[in-house]
TORKOL-4160 file (C-alpha; in steps of 0.2 Angstrom, whole numbers, padded with zeros to 4 digits, m for minus):
110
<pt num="1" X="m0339" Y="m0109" Z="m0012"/>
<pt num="2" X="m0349" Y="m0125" Z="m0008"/>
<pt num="3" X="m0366" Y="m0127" Z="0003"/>
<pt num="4" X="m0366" Y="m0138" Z="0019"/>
<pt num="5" X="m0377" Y="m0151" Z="0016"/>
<pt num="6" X="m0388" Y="m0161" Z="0024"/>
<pt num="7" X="m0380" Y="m0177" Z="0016"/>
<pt num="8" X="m0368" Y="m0184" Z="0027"/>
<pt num="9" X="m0360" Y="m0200" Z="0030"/>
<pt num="10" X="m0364" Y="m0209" Z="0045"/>
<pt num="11" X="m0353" Y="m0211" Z="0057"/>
<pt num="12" X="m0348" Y="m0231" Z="0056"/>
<pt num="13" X="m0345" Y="m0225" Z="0038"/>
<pt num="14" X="m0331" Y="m0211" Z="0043"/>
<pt num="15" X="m0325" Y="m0222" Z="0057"/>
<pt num="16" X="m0319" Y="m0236" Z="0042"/>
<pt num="17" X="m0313" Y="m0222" Z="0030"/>
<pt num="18" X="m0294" Y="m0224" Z="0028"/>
<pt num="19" X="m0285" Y="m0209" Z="0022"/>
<pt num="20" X="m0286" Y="m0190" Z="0026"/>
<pt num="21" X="m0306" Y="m0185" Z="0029"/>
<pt num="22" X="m0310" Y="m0166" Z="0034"/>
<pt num="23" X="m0327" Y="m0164" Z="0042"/>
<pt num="24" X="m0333" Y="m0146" Z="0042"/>
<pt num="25" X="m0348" Y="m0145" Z="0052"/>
<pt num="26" X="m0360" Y="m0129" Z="0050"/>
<pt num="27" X="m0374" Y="m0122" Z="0042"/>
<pt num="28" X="m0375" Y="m0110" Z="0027"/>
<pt num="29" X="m0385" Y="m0094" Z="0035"/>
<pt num="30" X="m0372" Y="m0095" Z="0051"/>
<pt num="31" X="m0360" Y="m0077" Z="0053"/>
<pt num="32" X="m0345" Y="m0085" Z="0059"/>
<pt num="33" X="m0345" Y="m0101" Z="0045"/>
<pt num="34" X="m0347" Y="m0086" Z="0032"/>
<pt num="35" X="m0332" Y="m0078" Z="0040"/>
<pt num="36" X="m0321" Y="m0093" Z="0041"/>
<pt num="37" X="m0325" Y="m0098" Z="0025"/>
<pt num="38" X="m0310" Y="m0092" Z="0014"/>
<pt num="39" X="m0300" Y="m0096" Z="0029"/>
<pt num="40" X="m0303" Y="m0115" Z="0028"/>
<pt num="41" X="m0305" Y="m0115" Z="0008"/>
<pt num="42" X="m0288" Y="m0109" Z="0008"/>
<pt num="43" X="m0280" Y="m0118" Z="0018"/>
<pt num="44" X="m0288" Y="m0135" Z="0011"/>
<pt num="45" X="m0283" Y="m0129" Z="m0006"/>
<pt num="46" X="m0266" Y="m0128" Z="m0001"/>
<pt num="47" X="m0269" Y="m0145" Z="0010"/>
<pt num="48" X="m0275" Y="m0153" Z="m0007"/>
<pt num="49" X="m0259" Y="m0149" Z="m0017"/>
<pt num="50" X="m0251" Y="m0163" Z="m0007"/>
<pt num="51" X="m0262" Y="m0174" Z="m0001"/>
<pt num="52" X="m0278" Y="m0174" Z="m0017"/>
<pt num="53" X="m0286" Y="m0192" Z="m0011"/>
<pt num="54" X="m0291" Y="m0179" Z="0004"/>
<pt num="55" X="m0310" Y="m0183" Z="0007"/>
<pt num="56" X="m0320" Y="m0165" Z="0012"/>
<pt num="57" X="m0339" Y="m0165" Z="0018"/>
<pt num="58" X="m0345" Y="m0150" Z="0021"/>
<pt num="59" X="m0362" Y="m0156" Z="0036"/>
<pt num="60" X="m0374" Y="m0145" Z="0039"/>
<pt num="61" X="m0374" Y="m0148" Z="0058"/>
<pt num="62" X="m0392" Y="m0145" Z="0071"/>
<pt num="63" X="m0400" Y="m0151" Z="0085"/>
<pt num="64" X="m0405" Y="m0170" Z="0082"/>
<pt num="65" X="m0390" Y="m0169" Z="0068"/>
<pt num="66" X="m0381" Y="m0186" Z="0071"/>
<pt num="67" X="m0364" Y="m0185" Z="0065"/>
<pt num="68" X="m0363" Y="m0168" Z="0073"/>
<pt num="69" X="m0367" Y="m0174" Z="0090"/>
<pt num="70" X="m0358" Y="m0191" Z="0090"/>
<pt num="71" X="m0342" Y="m0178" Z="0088"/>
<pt num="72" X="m0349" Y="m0167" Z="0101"/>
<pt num="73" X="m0348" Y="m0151" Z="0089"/>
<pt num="74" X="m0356" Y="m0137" Z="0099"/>
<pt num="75" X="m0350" Y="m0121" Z="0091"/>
<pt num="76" X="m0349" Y="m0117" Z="0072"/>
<pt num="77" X="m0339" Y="m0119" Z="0061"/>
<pt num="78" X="m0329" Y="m0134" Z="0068"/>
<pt num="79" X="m0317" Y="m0141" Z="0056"/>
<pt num="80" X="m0311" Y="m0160" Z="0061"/>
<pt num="81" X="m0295" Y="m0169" Z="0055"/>
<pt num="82" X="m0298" Y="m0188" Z="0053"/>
<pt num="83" X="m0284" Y="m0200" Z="0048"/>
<pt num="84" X="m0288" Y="m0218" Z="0047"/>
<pt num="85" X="m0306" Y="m0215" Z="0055"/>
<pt num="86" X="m0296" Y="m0208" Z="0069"/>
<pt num="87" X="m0299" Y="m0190" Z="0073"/>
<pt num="88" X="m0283" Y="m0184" Z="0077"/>
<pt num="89" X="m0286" Y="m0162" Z="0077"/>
<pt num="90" X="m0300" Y="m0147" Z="0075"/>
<pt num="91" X="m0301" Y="m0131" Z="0074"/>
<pt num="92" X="m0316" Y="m0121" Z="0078"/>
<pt num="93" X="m0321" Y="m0105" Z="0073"/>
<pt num="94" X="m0303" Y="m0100" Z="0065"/>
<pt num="95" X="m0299" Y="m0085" Z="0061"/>
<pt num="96" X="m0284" Y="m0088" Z="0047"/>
<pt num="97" X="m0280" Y="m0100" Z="0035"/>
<pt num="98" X="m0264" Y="m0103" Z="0048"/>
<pt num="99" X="m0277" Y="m0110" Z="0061"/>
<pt num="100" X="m0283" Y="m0124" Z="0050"/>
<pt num="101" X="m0267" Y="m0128" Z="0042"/>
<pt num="102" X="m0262" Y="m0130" Z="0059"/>
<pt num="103" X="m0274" Y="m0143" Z="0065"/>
<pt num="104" X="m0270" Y="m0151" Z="0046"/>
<pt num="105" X="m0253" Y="m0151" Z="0051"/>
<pt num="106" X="m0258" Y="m0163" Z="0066"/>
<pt num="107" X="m0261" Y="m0178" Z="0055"/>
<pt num="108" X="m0243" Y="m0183" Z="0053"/>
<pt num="109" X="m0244" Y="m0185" Z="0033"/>
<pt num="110" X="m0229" Y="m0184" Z="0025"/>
């Protein structure tokens, strides 16, 4: 299991990302990322099968956090879907692997 960290890209950057991008916004001594964790691992595991150019960052997000307040994250751990530097689904604070591969499923990818 990876840490979030406070390396993130800025936002112009993820805007001009093509491709699938997954931003997991948290922090690593938060309950509900910890709990989730398996759940969104899973399911990105799965995800990558079909889709390995997949881009995953895992930010850790806070007050004064830019990339986490230019996507208005307020509760942890949000997971955003971006295609083309478009967000197109999240998912926050899921509770099955179902629940993220359910927002993955959003992104139209064949």
């Amino acid at each position: 299991m990876s840490a979030y960290t406070e390396q993130a890209p800025a936002r112009a950057e993820v805007d001009a990302f093509s491709g699938v991008t997954v931003l997991q916004f948290g922090t690593n001594w938060c309950g509900f990322c910890n709990a989730a964790e398996p759940h969104i691992a899973q399911a990105l595991q799965e995800f990558r099968v079909t889709h390995p150019e997949l881009r995953h960052f895992k930010v850790e997000d806070g007050p004064g956090r830019p990339l986490g307040r230019s996507f208005k994250v307020k509760l942890w751990p949000t997971v955003i879907f971006i295609k083309d530097g478009a967000e197109r689904a999240r998912v926050v604070r899921p509770d099955s692997a179902e629940a993220v591969t359910d927002a993955a499923r959003q992104l139209d990818l064949p």
